[in-house]
C-alpha positions in Angstrom: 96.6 50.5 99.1 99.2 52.6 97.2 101.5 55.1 98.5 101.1 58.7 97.9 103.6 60.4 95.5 105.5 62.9 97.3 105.2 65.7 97.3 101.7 66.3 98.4 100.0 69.8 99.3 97.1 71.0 101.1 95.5 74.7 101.7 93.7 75.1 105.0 91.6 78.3 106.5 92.9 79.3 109.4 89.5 80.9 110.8 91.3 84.3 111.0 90.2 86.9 108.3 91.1 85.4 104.9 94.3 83.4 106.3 95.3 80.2 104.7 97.7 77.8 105.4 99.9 75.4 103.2 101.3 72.2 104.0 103.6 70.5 101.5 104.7 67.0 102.8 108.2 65.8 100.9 110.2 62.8 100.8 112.8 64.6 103.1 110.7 67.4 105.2 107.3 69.3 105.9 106.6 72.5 104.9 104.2 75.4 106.2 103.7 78.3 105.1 101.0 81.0 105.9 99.2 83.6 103.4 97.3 86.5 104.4 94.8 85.6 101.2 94.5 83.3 98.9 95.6 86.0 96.3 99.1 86.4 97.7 102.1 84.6 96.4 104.8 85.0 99.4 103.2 83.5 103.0 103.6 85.8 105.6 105.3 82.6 108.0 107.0 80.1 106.8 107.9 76.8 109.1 110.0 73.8 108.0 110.7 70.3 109.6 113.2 67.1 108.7 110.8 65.7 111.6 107.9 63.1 110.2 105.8 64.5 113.4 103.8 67.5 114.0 101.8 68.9 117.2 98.6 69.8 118.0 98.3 72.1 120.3 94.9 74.0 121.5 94.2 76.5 118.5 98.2 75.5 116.8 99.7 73.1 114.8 103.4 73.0 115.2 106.3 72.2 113.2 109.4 71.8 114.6 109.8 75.4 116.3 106.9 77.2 114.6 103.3 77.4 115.9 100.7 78.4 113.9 97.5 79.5 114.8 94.7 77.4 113.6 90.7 77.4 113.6 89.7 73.9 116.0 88.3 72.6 113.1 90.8 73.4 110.6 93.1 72.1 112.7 91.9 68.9 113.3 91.3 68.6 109.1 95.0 69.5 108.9 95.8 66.9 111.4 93.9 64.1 109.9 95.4 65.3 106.6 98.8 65.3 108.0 98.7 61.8 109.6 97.1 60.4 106.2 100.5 61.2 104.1 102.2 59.6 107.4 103.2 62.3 109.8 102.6 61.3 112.9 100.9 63.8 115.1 101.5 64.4 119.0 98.6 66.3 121.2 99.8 68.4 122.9 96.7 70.4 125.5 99.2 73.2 126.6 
C-alpha cells in the first residue's frame, strides 16, 4: 500500500441548511474550514492544527480549539476519512 500525497482534501455536509465542511490534511497541519454553501469562496470558520489528532465529540469534530458542528453521520464519514490519511481520532462522549 502507497502513501497518500499530501495534501489531501475532503468536503463534508454538515446536516445544517447547505453547510459544508473542508478538511485539508498537510505534511505539517490540518485544516477546517466551514462554508455556508457550496457557492461561497471564504468559510465562515476556519480551524487549524500542528496536531496529527482530532476529536469526536457527540454532533462535533474538533481541531485543536475549534468545534464544529457536524451531522452523526457526516461526522463519523469525516472521521473514518480523517484517520485514513493518518490522523488519529480521540472519542470524546461529552
Amino acid at each position: 500500500m502507497s502513501a497518500t500525497a499530501l495534501p489531501v482534501e475532503a468536503a463534508f455536509p454538515t446536516g445544517t441548511g447547505n453547510q459544508t465542511l473542508v478538511l485539508l490534511v498537510c505534511a505539517g497541519f490540518i485544516w477546517a474550514g466551514r462554508y455556508a454553501d457550496c457557492t461561497n469562496r471564504t468559510p465562515d470558520e476556519i480551524g487549524v492544527t500542528t496536531a496529527r489528532r482530532a476529536t469526536a465529540h457527540r454532533g462535533a469534530l474538533q481541531l485543536g480549539r475549534k468545534r464544529f458542528a457536524l451531522h452523526p453521520r457526516a461526522l463519523k464519514r469525516a472521521c473514518r476519512w480523517l484517520s485514513r490519511q493518518g490522523i488519529t481520532i480521540k472519542e470524546q462522549h461529552s
